[in-house]
PDB file of the backbone (N, CA, C, O) and the ligand in Angstrom, with CONECT records:
HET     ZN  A 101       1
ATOM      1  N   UNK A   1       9.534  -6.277   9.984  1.00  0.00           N
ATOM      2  CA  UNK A   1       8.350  -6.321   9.131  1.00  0.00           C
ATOM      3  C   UNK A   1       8.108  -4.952   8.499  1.00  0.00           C
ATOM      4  O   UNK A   1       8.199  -3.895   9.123  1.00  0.00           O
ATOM      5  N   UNK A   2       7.843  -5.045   7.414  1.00  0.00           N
ATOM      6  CA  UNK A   2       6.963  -3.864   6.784  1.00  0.00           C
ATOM      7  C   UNK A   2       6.057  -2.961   7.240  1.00  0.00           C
ATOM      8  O   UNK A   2       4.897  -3.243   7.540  1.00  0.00           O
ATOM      9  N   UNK A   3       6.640  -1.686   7.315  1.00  0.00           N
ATOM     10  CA  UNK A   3       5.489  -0.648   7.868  1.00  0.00           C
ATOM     11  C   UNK A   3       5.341   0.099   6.377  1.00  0.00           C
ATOM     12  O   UNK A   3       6.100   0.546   5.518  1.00  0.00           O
ATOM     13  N   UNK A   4       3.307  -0.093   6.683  1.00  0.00           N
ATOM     14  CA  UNK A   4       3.036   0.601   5.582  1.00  0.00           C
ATOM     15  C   UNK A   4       2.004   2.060   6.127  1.00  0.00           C
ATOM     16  O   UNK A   4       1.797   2.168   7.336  1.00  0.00           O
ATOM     17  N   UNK A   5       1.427   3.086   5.181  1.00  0.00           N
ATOM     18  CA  UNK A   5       0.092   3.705   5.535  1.00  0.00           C
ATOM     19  C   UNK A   5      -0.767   3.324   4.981  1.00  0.00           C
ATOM     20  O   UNK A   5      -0.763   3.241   3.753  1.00  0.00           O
ATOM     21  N   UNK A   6      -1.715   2.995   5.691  1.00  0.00           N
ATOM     22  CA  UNK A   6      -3.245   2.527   5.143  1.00  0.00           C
ATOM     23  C   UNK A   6      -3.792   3.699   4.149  1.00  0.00           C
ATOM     24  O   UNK A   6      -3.896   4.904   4.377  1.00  0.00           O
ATOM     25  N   UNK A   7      -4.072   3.048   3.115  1.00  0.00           N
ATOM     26  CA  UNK A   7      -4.408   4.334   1.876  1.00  0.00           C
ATOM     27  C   UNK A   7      -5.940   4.273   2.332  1.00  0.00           C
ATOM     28  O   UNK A   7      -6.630   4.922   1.547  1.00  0.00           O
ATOM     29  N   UNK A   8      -6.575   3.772   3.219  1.00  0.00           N
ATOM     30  CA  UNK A   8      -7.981   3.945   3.401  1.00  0.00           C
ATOM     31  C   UNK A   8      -8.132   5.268   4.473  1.00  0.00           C
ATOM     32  O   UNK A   8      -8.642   6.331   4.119  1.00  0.00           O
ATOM     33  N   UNK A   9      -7.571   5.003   5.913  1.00  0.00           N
ATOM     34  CA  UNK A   9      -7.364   6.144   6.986  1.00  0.00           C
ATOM     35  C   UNK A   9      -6.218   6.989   7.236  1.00  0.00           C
ATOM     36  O   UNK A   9      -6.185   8.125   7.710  1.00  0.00           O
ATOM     37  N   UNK A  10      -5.050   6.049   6.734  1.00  0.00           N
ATOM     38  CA  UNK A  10      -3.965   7.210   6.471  1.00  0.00           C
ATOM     39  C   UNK A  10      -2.600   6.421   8.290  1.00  0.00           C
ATOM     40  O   UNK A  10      -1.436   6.682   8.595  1.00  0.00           O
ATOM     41  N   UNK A  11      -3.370   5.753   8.749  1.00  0.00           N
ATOM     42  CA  UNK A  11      -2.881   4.803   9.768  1.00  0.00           C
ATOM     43  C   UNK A  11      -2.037   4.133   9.905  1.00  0.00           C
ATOM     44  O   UNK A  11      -2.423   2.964   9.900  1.00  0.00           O
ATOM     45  N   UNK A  12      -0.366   4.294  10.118  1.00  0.00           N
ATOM     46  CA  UNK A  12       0.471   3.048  10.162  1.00  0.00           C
ATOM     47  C   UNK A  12       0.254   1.981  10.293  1.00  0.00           C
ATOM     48  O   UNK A  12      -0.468   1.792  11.271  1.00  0.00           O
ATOM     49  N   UNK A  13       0.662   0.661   9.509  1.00  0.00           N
ATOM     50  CA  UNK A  13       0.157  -0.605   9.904  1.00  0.00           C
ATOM     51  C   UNK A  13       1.568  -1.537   9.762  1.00  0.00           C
ATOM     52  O   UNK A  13       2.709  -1.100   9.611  1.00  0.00           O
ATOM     53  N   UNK A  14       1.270  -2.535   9.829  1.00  0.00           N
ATOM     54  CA  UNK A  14       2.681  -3.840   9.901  1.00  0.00           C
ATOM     55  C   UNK A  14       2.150  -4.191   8.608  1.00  0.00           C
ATOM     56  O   UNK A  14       0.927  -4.136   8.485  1.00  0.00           O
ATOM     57  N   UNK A  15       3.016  -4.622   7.395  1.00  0.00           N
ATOM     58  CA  UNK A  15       2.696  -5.311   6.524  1.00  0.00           C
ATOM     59  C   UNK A  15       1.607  -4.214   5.643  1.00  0.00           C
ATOM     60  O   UNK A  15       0.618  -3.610   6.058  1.00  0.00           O
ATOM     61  N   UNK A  16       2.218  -4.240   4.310  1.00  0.00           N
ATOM     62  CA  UNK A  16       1.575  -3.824   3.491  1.00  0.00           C
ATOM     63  C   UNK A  16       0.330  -4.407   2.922  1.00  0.00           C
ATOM     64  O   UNK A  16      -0.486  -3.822   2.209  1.00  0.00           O
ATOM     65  N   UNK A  17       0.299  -5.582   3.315  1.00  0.00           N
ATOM     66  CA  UNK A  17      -1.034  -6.465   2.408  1.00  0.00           C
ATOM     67  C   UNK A  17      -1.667  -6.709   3.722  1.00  0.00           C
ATOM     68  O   UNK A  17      -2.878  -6.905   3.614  1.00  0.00           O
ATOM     69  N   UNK A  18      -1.307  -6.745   4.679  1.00  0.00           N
ATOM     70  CA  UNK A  18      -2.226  -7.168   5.944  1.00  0.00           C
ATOM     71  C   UNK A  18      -3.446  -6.168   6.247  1.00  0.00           C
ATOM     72  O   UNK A  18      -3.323  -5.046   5.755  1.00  0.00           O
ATOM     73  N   UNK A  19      -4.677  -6.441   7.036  1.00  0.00           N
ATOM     74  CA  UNK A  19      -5.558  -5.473   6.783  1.00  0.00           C
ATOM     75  C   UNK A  19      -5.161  -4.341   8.446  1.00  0.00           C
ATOM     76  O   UNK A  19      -4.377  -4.635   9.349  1.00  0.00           O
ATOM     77  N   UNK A  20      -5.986  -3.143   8.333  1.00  0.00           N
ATOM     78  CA  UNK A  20      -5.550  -2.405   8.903  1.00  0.00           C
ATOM     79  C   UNK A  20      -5.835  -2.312  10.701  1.00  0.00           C
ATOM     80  O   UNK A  20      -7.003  -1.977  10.896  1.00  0.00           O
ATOM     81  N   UNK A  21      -5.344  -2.448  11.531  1.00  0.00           N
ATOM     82  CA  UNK A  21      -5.631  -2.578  12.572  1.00  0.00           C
ATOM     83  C   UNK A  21      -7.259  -1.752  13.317  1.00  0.00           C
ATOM     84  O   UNK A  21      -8.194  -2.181  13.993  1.00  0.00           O
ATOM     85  N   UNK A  22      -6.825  -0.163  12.622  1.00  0.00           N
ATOM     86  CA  UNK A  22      -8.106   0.825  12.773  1.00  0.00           C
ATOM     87  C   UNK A  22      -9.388   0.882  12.302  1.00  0.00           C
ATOM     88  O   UNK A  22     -10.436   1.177  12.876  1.00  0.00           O
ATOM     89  N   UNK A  23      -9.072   0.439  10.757  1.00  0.00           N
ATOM     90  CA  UNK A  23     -10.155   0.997   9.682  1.00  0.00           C
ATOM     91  C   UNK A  23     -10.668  -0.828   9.151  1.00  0.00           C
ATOM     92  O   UNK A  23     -11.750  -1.117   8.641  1.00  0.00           O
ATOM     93  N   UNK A  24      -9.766  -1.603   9.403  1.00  0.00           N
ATOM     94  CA  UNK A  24      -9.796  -3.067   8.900  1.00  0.00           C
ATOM     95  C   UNK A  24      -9.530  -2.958   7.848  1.00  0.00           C
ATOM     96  O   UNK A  24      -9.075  -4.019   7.419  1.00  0.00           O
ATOM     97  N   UNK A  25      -9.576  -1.909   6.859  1.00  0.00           N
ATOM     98  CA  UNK A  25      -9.587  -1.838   5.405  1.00  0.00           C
ATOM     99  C   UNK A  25      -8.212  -3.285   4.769  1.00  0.00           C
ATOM    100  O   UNK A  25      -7.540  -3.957   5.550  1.00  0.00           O
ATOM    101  N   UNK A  26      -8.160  -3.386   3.343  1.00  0.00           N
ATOM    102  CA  UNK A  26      -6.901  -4.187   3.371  1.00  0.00           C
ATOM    103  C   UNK A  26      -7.364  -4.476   1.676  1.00  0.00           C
ATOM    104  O   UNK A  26      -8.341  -4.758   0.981  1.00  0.00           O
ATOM    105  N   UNK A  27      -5.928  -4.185   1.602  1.00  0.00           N
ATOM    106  CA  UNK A  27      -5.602  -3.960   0.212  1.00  0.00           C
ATOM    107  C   UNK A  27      -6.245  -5.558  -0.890  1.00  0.00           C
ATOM    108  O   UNK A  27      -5.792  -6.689  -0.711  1.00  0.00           O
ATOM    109  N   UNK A  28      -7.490  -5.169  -2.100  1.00  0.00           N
ATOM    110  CA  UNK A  28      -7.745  -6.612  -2.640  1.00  0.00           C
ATOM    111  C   UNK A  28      -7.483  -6.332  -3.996  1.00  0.00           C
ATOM    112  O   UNK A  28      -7.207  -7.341  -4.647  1.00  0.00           O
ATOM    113  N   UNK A  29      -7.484  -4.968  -4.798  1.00  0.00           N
ATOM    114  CA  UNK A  29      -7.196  -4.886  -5.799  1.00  0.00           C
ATOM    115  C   UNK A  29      -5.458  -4.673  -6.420  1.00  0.00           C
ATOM    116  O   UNK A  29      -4.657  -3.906  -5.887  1.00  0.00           O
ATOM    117  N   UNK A  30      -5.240  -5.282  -7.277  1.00  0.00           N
ATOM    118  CA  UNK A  30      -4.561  -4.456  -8.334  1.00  0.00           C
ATOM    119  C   UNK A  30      -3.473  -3.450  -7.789  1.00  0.00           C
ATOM    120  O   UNK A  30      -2.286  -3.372  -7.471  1.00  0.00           O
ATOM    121  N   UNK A  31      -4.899  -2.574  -7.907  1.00  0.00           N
ATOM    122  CA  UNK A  31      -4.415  -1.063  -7.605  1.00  0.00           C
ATOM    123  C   UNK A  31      -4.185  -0.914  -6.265  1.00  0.00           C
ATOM    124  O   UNK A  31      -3.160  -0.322  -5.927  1.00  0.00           O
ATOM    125  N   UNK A  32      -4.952  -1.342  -5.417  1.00  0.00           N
ATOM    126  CA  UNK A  32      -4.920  -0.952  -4.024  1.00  0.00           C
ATOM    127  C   UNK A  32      -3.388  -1.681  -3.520  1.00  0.00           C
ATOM    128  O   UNK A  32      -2.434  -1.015  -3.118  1.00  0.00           O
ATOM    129  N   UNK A  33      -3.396  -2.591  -3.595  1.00  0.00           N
ATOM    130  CA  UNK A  33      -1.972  -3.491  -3.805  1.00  0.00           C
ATOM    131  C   UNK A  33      -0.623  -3.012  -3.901  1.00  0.00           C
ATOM    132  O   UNK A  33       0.149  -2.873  -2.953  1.00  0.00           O
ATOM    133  N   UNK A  34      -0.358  -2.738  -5.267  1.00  0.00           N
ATOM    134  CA  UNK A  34       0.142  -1.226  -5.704  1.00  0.00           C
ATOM    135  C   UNK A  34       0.317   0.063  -4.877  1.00  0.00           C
ATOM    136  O   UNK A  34       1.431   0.579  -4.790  1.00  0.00           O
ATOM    137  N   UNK A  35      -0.719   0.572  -4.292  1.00  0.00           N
ATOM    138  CA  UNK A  35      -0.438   1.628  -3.263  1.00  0.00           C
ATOM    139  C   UNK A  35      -0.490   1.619  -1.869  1.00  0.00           C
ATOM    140  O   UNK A  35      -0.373   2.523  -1.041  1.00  0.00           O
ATOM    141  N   UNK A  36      -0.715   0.253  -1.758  1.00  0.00           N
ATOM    142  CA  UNK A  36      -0.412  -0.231  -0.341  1.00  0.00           C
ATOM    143  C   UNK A  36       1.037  -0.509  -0.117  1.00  0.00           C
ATOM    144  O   UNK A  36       1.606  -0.346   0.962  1.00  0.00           O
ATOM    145  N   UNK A  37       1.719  -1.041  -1.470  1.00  0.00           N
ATOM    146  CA  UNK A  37       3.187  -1.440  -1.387  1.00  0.00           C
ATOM    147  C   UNK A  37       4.180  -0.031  -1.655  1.00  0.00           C
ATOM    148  O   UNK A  37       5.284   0.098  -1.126  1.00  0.00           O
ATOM    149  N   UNK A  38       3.573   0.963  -2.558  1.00  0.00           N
ATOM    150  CA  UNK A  38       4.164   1.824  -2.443  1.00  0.00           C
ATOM    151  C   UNK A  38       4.312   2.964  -1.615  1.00  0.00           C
ATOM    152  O   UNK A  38       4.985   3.982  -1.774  1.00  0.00           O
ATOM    153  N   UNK A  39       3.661   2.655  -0.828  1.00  0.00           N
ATOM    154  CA  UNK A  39       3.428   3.692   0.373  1.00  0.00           C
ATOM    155  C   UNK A  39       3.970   3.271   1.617  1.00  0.00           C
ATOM    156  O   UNK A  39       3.528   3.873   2.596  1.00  0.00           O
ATOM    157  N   UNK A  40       5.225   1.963   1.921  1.00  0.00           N
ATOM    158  CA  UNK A  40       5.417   1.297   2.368  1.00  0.00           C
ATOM    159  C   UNK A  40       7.179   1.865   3.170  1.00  0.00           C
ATOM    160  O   UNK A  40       7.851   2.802   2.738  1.00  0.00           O
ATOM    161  N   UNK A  41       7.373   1.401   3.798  1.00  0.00           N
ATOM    162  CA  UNK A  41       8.986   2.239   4.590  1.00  0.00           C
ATOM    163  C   UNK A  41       9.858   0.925   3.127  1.00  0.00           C
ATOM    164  O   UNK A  41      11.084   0.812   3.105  1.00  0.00           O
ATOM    165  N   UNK A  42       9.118   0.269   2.289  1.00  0.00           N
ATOM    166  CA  UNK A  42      10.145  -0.574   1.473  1.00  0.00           C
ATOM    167  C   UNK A  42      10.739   0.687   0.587  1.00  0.00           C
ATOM    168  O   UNK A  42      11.951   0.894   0.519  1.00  0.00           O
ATOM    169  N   UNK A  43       9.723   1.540  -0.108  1.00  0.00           N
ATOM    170  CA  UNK A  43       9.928   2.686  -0.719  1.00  0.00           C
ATOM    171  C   UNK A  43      10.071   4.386  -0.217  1.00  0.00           C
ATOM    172  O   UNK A  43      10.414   5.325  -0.935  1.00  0.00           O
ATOM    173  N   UNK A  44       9.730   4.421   1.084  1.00  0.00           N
ATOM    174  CA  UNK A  44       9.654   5.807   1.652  1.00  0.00           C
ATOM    175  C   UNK A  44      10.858   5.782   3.306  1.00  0.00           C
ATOM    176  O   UNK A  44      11.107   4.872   4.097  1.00  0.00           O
ATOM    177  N   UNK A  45      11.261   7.013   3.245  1.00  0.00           N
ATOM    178  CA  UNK A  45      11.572   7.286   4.378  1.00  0.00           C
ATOM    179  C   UNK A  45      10.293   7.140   5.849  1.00  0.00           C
ATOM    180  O   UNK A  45       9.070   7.152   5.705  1.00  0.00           O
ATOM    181  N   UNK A  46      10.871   7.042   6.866  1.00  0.00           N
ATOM    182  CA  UNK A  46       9.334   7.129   7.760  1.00  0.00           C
ATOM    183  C   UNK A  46       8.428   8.926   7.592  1.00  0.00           C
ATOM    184  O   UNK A  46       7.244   9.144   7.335  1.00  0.00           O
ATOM    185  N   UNK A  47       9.594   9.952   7.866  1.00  0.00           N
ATOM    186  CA  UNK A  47       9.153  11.643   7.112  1.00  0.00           C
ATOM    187  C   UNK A  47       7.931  11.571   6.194  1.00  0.00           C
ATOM    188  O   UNK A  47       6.755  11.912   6.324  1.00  0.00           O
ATOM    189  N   UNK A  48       8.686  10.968   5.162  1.00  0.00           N
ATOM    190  CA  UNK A  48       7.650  10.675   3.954  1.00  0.00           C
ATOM    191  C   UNK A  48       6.682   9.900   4.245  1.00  0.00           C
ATOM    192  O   UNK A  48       5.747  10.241   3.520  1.00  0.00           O
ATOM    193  N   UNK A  49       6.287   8.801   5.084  1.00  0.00           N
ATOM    194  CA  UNK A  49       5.326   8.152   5.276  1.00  0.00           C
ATOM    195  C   UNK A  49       4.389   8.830   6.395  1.00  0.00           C
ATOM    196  O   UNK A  49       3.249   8.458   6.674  1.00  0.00           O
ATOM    197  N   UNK A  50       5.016   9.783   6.919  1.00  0.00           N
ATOM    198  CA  UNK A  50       4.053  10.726   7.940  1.00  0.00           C
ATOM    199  C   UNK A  50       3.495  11.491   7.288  1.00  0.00           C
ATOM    200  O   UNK A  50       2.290  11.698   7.426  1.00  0.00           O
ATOM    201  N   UNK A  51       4.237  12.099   6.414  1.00  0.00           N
ATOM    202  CA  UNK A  51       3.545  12.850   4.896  1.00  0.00           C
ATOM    203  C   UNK A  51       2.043  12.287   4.198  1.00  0.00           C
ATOM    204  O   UNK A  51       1.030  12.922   3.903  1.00  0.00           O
ATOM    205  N   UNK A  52       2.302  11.112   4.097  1.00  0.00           N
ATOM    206  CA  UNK A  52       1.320  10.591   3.447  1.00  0.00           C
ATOM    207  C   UNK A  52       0.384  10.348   4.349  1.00  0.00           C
ATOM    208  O   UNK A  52      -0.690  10.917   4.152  1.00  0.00           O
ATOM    209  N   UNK A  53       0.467   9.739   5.186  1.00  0.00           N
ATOM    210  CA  UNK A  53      -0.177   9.306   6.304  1.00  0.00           C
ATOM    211  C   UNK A  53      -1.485  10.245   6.606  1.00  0.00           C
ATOM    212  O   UNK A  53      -2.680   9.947   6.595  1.00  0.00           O
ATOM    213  N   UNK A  54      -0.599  11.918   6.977  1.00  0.00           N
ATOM    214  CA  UNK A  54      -1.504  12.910   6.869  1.00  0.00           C
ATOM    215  C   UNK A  54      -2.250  13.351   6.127  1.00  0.00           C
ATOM    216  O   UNK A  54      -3.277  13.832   6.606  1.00  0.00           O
ATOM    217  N   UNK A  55      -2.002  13.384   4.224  1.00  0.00           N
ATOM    218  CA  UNK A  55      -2.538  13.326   3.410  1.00  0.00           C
ATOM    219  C   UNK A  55      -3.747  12.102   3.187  1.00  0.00           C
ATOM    220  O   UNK A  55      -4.898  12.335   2.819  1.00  0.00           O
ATOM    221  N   UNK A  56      -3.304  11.037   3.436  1.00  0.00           N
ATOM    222  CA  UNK A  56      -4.793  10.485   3.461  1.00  0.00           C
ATOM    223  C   UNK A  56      -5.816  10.683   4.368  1.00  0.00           C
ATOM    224  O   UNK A  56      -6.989  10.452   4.075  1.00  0.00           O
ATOM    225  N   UNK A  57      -5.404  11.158   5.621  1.00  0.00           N
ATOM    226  CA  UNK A  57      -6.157  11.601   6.706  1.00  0.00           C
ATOM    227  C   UNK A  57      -7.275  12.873   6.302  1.00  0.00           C
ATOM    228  O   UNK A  57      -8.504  12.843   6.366  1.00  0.00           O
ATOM    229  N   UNK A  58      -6.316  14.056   5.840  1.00  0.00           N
ATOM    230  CA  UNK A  58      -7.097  14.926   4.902  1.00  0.00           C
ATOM    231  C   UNK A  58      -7.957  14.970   3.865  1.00  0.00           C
ATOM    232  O   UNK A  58      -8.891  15.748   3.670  1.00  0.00           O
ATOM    233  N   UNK A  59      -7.460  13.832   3.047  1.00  0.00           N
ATOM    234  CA  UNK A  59      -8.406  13.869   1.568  1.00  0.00           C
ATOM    235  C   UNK A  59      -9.133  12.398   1.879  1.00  0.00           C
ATOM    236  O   UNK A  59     -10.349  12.465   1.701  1.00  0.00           O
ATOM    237  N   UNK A  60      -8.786  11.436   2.191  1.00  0.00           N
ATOM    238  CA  UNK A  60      -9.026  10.288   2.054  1.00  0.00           C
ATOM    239  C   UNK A  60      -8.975   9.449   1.286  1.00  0.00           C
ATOM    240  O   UNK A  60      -9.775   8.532   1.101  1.00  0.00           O
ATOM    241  N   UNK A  61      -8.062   9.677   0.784  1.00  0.00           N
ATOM    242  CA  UNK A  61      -7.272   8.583  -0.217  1.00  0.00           C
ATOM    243  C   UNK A  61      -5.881   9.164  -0.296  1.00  0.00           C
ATOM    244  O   UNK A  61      -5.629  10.308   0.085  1.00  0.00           O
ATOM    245  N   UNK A  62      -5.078   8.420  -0.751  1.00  0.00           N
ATOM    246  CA  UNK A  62      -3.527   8.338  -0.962  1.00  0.00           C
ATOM    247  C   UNK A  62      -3.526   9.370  -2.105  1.00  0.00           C
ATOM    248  O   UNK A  62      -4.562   9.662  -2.701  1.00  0.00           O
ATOM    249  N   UNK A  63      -1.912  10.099  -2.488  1.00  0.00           N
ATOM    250  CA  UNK A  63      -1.354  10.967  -3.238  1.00  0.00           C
ATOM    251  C   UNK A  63      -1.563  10.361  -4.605  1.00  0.00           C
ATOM    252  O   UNK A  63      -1.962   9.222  -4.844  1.00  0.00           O
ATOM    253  N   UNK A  64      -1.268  11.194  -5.361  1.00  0.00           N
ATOM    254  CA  UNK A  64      -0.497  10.560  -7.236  1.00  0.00           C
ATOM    255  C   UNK A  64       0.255   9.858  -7.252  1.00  0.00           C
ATOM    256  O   UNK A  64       1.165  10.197  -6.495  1.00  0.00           O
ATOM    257  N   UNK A  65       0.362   9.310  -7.546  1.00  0.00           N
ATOM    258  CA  UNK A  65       1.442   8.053  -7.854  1.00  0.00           C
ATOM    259  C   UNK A  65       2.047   8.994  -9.809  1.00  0.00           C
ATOM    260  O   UNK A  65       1.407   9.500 -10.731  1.00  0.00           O
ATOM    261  N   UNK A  66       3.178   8.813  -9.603  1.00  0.00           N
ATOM    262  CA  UNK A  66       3.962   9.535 -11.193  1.00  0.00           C
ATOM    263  C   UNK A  66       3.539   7.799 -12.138  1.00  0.00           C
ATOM    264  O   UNK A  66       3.749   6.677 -11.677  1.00  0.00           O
ATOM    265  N   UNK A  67       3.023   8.079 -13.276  1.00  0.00           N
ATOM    266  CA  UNK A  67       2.797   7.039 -14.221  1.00  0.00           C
ATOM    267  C   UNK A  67       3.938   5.630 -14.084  1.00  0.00           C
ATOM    268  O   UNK A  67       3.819   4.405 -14.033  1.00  0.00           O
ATOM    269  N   UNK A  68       5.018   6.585 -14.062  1.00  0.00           N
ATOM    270  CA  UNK A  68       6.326   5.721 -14.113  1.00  0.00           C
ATOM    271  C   UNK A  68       6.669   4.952 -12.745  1.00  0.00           C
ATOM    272  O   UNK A  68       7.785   4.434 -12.779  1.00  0.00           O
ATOM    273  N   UNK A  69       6.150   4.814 -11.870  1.00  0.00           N
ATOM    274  CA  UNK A  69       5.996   4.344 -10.429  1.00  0.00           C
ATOM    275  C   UNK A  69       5.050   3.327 -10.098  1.00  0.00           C
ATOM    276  O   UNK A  69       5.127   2.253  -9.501  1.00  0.00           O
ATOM    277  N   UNK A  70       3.822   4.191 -10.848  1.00  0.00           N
ATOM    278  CA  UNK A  70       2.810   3.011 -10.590  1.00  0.00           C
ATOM    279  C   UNK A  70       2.929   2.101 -11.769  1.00  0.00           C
ATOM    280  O   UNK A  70       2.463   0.987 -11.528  1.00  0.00           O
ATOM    281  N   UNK A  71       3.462   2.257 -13.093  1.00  0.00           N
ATOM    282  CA  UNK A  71       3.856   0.630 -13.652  1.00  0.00           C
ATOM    283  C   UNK A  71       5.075   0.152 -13.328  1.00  0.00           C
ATOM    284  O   UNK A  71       5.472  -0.867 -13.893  1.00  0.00           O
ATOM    285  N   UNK A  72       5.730   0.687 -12.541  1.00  0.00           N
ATOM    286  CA  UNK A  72       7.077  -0.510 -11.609  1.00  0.00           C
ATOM    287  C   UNK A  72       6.444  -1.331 -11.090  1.00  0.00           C
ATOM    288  O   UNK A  72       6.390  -2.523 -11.394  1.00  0.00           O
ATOM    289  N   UNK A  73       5.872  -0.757 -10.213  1.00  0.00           N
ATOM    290  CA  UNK A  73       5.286  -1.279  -8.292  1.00  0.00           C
ATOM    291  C   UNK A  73       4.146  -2.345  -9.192  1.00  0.00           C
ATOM    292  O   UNK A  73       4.022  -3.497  -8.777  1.00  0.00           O
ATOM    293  N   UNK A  74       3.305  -1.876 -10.477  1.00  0.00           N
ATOM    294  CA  UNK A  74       2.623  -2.557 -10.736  1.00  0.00           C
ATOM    295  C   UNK A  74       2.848  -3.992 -11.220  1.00  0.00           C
ATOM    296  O   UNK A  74       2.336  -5.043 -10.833  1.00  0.00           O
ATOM    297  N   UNK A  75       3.973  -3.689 -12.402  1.00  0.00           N
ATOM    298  CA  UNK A  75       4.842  -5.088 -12.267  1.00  0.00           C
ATOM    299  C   UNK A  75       5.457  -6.122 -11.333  1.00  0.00           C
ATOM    300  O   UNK A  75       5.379  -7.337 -11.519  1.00  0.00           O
ATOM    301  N   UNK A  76       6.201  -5.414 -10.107  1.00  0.00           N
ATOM    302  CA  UNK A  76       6.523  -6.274  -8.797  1.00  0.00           C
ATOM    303  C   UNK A  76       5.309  -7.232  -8.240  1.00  0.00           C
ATOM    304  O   UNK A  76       5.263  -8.449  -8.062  1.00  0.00           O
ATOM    305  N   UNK A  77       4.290  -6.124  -8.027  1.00  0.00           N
ATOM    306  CA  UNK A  77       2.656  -6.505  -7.641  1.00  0.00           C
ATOM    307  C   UNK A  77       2.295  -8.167  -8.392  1.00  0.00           C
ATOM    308  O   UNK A  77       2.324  -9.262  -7.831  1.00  0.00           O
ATOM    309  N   UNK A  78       1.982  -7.857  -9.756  1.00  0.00           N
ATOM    310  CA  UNK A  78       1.513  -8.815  -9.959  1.00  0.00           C
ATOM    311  C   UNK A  78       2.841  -9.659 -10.290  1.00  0.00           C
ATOM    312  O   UNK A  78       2.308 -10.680 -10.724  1.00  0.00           O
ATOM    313  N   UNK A  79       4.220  -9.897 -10.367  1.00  0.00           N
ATOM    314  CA  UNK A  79       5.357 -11.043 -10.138  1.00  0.00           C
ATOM    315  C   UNK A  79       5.068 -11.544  -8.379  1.00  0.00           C
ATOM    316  O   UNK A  79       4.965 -12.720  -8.029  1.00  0.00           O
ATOM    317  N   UNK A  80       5.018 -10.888  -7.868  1.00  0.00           N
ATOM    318  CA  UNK A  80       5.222 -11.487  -6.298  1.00  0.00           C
ATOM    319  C   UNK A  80       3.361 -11.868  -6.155  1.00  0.00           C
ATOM    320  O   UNK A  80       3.308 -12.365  -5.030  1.00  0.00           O
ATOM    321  N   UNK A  81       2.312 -11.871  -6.562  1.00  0.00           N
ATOM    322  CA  UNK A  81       1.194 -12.375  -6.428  1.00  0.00           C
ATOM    323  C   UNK A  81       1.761 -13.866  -7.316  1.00  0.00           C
ATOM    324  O   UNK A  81       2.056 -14.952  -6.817  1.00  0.00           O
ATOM    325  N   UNK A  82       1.774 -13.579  -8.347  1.00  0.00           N
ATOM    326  CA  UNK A  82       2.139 -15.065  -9.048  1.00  0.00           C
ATOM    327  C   UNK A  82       2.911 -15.979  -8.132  1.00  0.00           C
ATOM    328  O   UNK A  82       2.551 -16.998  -7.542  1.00  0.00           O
ATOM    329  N   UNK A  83       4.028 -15.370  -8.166  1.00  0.00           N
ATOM    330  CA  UNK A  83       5.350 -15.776  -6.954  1.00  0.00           C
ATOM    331  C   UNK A  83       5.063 -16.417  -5.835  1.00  0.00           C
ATOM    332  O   UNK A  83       5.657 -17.454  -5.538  1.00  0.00           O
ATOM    333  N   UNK A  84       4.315 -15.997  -5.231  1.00  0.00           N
ATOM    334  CA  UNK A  84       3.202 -16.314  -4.138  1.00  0.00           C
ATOM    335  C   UNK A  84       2.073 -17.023  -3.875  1.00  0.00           C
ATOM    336  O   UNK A  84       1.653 -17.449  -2.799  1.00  0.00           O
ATOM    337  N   UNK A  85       1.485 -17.129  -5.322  1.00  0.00           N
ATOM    338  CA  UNK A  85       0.660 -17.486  -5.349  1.00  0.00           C
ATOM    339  C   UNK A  85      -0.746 -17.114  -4.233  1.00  0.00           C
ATOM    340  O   UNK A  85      -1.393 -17.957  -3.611  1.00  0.00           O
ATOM    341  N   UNK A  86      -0.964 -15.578  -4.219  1.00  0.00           N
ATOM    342  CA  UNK A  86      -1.717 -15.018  -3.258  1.00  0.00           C
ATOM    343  C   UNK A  86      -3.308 -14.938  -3.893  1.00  0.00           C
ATOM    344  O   UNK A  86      -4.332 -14.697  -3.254  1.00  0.00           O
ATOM    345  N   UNK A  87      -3.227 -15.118  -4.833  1.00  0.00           N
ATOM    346  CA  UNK A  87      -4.608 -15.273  -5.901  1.00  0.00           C
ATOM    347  C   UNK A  87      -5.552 -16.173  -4.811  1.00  0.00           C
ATOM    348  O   UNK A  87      -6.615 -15.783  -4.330  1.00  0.00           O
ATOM    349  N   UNK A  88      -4.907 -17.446  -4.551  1.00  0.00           N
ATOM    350  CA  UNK A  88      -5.304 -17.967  -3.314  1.00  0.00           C
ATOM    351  C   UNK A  88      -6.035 -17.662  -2.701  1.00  0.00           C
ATOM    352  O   UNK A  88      -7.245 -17.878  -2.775  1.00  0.00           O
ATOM    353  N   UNK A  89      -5.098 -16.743  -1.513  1.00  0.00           N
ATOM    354  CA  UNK A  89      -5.601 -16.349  -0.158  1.00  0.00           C
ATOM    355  C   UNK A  89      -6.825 -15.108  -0.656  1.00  0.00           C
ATOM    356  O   UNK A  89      -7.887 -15.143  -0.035  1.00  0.00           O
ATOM    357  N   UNK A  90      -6.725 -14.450  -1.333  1.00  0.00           N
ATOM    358  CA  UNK A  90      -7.750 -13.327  -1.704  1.00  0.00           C
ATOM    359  C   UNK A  90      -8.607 -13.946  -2.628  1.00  0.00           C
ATOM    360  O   UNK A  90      -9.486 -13.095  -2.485  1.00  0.00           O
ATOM    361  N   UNK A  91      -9.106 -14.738  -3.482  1.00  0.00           N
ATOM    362  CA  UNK A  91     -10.371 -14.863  -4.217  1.00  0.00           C
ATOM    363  C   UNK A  91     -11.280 -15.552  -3.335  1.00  0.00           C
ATOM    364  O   UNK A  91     -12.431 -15.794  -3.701  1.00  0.00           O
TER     365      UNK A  91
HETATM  366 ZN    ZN A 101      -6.987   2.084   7.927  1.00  0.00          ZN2+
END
């Protein structure tokens, strides 16, 4: 399964869309979606996800995303919501 960091506490979790074991937080937007998936061991080394991890711990919210990253991930996002049909489970 997918290990992601919670862009809310900065907290390893299972599953990028699942909500967070610590904080409960859990990804409903768009955007949050997006940096829940990109912050994910699908795209990062685990190094890098300790990186971040700590960084949200510090600031409280997740890093920059480069323009060109967040309209990839943003495209995947909303194909695999369609795909899925997750509109569903979240409205
Ligand atoms: Zn959390």
């Amino acid at each position: 399964m997918t290990v992601a960091v919670c862009t809310n506490c900065g907290t390893l979790k299972y599953g990028a869309f699942s909500p967070c074991e610590e904080c409960h937080a859990r990804p409903t937007t768009n955007d949050e979606f997006v940096r829940s998936f990109a912050f994910s061991d699908r795209y990062l080394d685990r190094a890098t996800m300790d990186e971040v991890s700590e960084y949200v711990r510090k600031n409280g919210e997740p890093p920059e995303m480069t323009p060109e990253a967040y309209s990839l991930i943003h495209k995947l996002v909303v194909e695999a919501k369609t795909a899925l049909r997750m509109e569903r489970m979240f409205s």
